[in-house]
C-alpha positions as CSV (number, residue, x, y, z in Angstrom):
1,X,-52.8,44.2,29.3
2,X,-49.9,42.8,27.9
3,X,-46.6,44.8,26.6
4,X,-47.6,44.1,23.3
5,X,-50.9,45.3,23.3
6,X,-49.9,48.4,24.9
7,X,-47.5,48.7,22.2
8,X,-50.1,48.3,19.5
9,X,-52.7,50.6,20.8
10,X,-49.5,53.1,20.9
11,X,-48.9,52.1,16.9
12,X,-52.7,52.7,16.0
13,X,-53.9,56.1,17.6
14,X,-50.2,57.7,18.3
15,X,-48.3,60.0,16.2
16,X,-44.9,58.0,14.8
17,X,-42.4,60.8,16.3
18,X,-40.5,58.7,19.0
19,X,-38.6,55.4,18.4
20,X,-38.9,53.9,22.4
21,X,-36.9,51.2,23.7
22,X,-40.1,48.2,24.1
23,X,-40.9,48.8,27.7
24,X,-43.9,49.7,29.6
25,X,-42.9,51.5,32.7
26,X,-45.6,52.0,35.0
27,X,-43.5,52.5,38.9
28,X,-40.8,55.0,39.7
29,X,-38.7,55.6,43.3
30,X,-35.4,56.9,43.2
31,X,-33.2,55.5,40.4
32,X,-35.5,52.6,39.8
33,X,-38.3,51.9,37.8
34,X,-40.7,49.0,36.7
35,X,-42.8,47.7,34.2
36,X,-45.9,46.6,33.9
37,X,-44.6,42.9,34.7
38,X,-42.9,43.9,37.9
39,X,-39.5,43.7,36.2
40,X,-36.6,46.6,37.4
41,X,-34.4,48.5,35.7
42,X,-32.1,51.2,36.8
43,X,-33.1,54.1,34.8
44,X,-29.7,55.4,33.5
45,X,-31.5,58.2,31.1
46,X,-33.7,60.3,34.3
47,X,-36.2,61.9,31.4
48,X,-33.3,63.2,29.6
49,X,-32.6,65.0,33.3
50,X,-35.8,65.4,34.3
51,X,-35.7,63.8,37.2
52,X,-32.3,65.1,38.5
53,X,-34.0,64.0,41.9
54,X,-35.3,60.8,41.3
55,X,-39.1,59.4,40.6
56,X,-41.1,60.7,42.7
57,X,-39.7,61.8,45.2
58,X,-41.7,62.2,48.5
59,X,-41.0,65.8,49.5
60,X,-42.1,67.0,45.7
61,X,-45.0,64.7,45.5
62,X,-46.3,66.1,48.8
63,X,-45.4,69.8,47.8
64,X,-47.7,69.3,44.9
65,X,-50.5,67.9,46.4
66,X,-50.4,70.6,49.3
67,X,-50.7,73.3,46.4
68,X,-53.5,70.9,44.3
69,X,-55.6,71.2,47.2
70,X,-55.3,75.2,47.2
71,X,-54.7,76.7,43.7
72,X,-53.1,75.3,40.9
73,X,-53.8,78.3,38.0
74,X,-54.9,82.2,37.9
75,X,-53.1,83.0,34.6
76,X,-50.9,86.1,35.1
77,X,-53.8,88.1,34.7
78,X,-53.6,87.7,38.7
79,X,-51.1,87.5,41.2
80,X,-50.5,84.3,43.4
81,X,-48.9,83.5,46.4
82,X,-46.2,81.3,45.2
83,X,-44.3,83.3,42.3
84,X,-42.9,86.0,44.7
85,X,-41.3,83.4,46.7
86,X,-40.1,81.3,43.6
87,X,-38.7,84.3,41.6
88,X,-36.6,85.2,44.9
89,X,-35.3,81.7,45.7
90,X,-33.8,81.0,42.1
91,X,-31.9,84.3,42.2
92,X,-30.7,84.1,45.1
93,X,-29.5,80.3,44.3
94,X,-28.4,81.2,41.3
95,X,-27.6,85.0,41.8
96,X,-29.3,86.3,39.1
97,X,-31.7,89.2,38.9
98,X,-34.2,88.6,36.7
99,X,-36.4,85.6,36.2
100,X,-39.4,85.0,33.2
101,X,-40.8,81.7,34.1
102,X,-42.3,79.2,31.2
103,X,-43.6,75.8,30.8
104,X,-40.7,73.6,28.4
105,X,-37.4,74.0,27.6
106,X,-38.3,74.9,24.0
107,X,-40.4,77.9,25.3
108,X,-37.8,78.8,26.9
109,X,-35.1,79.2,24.1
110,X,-38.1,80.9,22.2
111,X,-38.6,83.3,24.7
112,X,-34.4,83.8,24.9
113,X,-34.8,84.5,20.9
114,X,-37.5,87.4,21.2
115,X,-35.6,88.8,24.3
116,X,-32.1,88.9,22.7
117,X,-34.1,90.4,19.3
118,X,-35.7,93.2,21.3
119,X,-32.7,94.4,23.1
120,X,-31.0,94.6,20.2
121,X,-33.2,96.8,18.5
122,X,-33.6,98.8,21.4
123,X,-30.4,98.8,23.4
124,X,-27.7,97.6,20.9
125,X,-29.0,99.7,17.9
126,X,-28.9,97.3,15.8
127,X,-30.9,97.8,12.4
128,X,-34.9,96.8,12.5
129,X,-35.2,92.9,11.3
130,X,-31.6,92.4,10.8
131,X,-30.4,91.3,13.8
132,X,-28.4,87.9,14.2
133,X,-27.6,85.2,16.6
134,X,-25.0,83.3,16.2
135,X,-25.3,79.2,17.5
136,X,-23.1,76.0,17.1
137,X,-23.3,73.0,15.1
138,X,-24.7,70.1,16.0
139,X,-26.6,72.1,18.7
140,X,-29.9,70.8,20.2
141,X,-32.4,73.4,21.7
142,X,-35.9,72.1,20.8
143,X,-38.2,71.3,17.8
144,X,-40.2,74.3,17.2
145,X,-39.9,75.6,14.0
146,X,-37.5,78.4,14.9
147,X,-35.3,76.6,16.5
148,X,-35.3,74.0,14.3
149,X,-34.4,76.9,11.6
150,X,-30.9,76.9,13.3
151,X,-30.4,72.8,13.4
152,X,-27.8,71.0,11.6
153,X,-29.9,67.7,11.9
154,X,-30.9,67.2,8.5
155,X,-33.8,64.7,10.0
156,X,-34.9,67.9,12.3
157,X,-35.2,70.0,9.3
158,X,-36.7,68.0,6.3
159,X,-39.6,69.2,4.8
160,X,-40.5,71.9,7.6
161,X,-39.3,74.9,5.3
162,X,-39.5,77.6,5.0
163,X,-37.4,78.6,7.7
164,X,-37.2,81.1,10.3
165,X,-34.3,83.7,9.2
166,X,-31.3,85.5,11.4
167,X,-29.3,82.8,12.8
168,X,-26.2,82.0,11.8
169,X,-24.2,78.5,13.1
170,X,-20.8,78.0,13.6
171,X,-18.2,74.6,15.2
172,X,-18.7,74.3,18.8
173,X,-15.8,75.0,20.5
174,X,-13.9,76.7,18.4
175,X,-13.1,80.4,19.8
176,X,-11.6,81.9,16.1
177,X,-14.9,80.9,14.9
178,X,-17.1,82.7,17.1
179,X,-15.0,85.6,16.4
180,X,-15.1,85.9,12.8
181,X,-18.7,85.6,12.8
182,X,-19.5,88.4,15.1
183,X,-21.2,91.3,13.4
184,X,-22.5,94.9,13.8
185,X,-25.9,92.8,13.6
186,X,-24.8,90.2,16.1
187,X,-27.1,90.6,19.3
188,X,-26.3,87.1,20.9
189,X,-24.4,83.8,21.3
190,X,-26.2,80.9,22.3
191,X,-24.6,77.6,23.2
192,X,-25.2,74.6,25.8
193,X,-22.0,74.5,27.8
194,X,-21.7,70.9,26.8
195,X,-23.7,69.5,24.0
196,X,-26.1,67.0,25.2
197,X,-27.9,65.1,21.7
198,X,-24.6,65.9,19.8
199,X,-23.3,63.0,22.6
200,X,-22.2,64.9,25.5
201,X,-19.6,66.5,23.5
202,X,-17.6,68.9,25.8
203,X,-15.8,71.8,24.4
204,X,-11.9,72.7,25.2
205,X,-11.2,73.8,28.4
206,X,-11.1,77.7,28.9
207,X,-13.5,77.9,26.1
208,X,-16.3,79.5,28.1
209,X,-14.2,82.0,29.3
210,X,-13.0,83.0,26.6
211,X,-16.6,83.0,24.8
212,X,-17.7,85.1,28.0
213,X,-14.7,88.1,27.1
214,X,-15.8,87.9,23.7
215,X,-19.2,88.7,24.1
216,X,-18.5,91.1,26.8
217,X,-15.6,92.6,24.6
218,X,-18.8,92.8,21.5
219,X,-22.0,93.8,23.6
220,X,-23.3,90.8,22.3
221,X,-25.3,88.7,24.6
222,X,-24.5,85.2,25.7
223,X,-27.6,82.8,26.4
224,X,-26.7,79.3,27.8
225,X,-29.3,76.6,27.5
226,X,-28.4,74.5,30.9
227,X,-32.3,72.9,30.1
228,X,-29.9,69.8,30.3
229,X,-26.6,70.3,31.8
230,X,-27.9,72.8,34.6
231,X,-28.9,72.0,38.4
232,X,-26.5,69.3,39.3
233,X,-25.9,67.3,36.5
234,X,-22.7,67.9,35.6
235,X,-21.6,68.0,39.2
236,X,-21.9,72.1,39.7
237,X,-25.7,73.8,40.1
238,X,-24.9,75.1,36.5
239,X,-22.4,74.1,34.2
240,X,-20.9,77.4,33.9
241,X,-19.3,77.5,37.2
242,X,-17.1,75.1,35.7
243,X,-15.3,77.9,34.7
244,X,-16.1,80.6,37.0
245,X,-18.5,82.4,34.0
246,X,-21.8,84.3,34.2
247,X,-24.1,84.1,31.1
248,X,-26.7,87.6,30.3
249,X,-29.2,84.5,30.0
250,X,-29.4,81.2,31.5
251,X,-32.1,79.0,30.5
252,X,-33.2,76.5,32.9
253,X,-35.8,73.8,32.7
254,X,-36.1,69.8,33.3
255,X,-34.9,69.1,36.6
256,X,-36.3,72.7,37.6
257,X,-39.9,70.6,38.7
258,X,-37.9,66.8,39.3
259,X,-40.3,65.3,36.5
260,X,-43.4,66.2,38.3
261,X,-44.7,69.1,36.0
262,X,-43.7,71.5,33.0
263,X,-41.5,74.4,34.8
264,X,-38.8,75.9,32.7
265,X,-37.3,79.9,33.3
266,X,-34.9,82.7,32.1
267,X,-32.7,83.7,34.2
268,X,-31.3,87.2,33.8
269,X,-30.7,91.0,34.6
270,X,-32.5,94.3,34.3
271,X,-30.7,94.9,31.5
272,X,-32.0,91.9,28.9
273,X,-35.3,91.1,31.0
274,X,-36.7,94.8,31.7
275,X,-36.8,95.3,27.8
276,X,-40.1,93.5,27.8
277,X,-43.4,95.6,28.5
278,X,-46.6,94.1,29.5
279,X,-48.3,92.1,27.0
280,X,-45.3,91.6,24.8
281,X,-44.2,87.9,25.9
282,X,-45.9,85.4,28.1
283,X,-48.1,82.4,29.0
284,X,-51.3,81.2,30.3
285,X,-49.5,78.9,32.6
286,X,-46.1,80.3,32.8
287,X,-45.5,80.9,37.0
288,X,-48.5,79.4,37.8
289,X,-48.5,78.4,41.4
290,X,-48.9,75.0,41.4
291,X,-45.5,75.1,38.9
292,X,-43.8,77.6,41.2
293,X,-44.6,75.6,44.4
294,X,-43.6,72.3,42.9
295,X,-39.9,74.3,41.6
296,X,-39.1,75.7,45.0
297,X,-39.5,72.2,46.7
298,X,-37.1,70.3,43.5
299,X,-34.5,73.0,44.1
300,X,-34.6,72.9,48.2
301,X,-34.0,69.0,47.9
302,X,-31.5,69.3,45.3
303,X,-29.7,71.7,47.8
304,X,-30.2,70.1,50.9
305,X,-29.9,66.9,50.2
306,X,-26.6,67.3,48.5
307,X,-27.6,65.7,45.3
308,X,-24.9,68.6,43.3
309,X,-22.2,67.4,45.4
310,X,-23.1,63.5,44.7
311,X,-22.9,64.2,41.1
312,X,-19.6,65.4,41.0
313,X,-18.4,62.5,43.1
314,X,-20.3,59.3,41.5
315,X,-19.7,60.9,38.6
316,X,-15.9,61.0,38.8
317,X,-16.3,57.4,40.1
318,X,-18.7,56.5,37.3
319,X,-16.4,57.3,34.4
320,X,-13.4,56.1,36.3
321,X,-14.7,52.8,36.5
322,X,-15.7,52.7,32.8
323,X,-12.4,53.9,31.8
324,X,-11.1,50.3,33.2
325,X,-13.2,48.4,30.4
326,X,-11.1,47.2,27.7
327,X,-13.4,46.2,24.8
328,X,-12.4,46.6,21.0
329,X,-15.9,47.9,20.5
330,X,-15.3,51.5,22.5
331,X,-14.1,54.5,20.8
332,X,-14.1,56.5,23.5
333,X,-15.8,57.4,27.2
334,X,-16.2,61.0,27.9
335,X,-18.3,62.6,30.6
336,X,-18.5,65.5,33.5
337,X,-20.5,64.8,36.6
338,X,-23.2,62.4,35.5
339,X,-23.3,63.7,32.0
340,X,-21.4,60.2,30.5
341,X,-21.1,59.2,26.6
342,X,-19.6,55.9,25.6
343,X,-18.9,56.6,22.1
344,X,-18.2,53.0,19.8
345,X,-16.6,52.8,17.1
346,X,-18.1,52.6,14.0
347,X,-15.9,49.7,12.8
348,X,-17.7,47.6,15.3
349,X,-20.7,46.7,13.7
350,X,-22.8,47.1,16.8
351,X,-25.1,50.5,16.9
352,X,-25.9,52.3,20.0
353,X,-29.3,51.1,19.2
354,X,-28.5,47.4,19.8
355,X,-26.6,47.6,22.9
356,X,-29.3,49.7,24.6
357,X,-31.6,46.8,23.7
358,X,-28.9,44.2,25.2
359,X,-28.7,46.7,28.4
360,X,-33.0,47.1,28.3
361,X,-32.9,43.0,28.9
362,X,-30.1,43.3,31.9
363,X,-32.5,45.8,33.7
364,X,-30.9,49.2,33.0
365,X,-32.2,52.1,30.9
366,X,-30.6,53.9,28.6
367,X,-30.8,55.7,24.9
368,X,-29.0,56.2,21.9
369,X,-27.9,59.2,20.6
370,X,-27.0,59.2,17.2
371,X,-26.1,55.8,15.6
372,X,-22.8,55.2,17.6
373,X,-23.2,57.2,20.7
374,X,-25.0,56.4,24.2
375,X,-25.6,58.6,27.0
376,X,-25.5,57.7,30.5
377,X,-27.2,60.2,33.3
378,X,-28.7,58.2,36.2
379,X,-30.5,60.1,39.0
380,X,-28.0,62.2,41.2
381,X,-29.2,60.0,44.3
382,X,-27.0,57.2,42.5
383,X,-24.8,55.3,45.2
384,X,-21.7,53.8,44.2
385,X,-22.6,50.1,44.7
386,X,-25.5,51.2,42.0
387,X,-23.0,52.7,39.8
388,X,-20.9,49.3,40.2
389,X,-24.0,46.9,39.0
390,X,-24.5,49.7,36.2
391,X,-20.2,49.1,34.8
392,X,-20.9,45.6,35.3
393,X,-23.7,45.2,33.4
394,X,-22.0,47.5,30.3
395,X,-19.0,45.6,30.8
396,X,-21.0,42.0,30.4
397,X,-23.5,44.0,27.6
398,X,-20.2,44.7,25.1
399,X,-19.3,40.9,24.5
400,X,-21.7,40.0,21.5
């Protein structure tokens, strides 16, 4: 079949909900990918850090199909030999306590919501069905309807009323802010460290740290969604090491199964996490084994094969060498690890939109956020001759 019939077939029976760049990828291995014509691109977007990894790689693959061939799902109605061993491998990476283990990012931030709720009630004393979280404009945690209750993205929100109630949203960034809001009825703070769809906008430095002695300061708990900015993307396992900080809940997710399967957790303490009782949160296929064998072997490779450290060194390379592009069409480059925005100006008359096309047709991959804003976030097995055809190619792409 041709691109264009796959594209129509697509049209007819799919729901309209995604706006895809025109290409049929049907091959993946390490940063690159192909299309259905044998054409290559450097894939510059990794499943919006999915595949922190790269496709398909060889020790995942094989770790699933070891674990196909044995068990892949007992519910939690049953234990299996797999979720032991995952539970005590992320803590000990990450040195948390606690883990609840999901399927998406979204369940995740759900499952943060409930958590945060209960504790409140229970722990913090807050009042029954008044308690409020506080998170930041312009954030981006999902698209169910709860989360989209707390959305600034207008596009997110229309006609999807009526709304779940409790959250209240304040500028990201801003420290006097956060404070002011804080209430009796405040139970948490959630924010990603750096704000990923807003355009990898990243907040004042010290600003963590200073959200992390707030909350502490307020018994209020801080959640960070790392779904996008946590292992290795922005050059640390988790973004908050950055700054030296430990959240009360970490969500993780994407890169937790390298693009192979759903696998997203919560990462905690006895204090937030032993609130919930049996029967109170969970999901059919939340820690199954095949998801918990295919998360230990993405997080052993990310380790050992230094892909964290590589981030933070391509990545420093990657902007630098953007940084050297003079063109009248840039705003602004901003980026940490390989987390990277080129921001134009809207003066220029050229969208994000276009020059992702104009990129598409020079063989790399990447997508618009926003009308103006494109983000850059290659595999973190990038090599910097692969980063140099990548600046090239963005350098050649912004002469129209």
């Amino acid at each position: 079949m041709r691109t264009e019939e796959f594209i129509q077939i697509e049209n007819k029976f799919g729901a309209n909900n995604y706006k895809p760049l025109d290409v049929i990828l049907s091959r993946g291995e390490g940063i690159w990918v192909w299309d259905i014509d044998g054409r290559k691109y450097l894939d510059c977007l990794s499943a919006y850090s999915a595949v922190n990894q790269g496709h398909c790689h060889p020790k995942i693959r094989q770790a699933l199909l070891e674990q196909s061939e044995k068990l892949t799902l007992t519910s939690r109605a049953f234990r299996n030999d797999q979720l032991a061993l995952f539970y005590k491998e992320v803590c000990d990476l990450t040195h948390s306590h606690k883990v609840l283990p999901m399927n998406s990012g979204a369940e995740a931030v759900e499952t943060a919501i409930k958590t945060v709720r209960k504790w409140g009630y229970e722990t913090k004393g807050v009042v029954e069905n008044k308690a409020e979280i506080i998170v930041c404009d312009n954030n981006f945690h999902g698209r169910t309807l709860s989360i989209i209750s707390f959305s600034s993205d207008e596009n997110a929100r229309q006609n999807f009323g009526p709304f779940t109630p409790g959250f209240r949203s304040i500028p990201f960034g801003d420290i006097t802010e956060l404070e002011n809001a804080i209430t009796k009825n405040t139970v948490a703070f959630m924010v990603e460290p750096i704000q990923g769809e807003a355009g990898v906008i990243i907040p004042p430095k010290g600003y963590l740290k200073k959200v992390r002695e707030i909350c502490t300061k307020n018994n209020v708990i801080l959640i960070l969604d790392e779904i996008q900015t946590g292992l290795g993307r922005t050059g640390k396992l988790l973004a908050e090491e950055h700054e030296g900080i430990q959240s009360d809940l970490t969500l993780i997710g994407k890169a937790l199964s390298g693009g192979f399967y759903p696998v997203s957790a919560i990462l905690s303490n006895e204090a937030v996490l032993g609130i919930l009782n049996p029967g109170q949160h969970g999901s059919t296929f939340g820690g199954n084994p095949l998801a918990c064998a295919v998360a230990r072997k993405a997080l052993q490779v990310l380790v050992e094969e230094k892909m964290i450290e590589n981030s933070a060194t391509m990545g420093d390379y990657f902007l630098s060498e953007l940084e050297k592009i003079d063109s009248p069409l840039i705003k602004e480059f901003r980026g940490i690890g390989l987390m990277i925005a080129i921001e134009l100006k809207k003066t220029s008359k050229v969208t994000a939109r276009q020059l992702c096309e104009k990129l598409l047709n020079m063989g790399i991959l990447c997508k618009e956020t926003h009308s103006y804003t494109i983000r850059f976030a290659p595999p973190l097995v990038i090599k910097k001759d692969e980063i140099d055809f990548v600046v090239k190619k963005i350098k050649d792409a912004l002469f129209f």
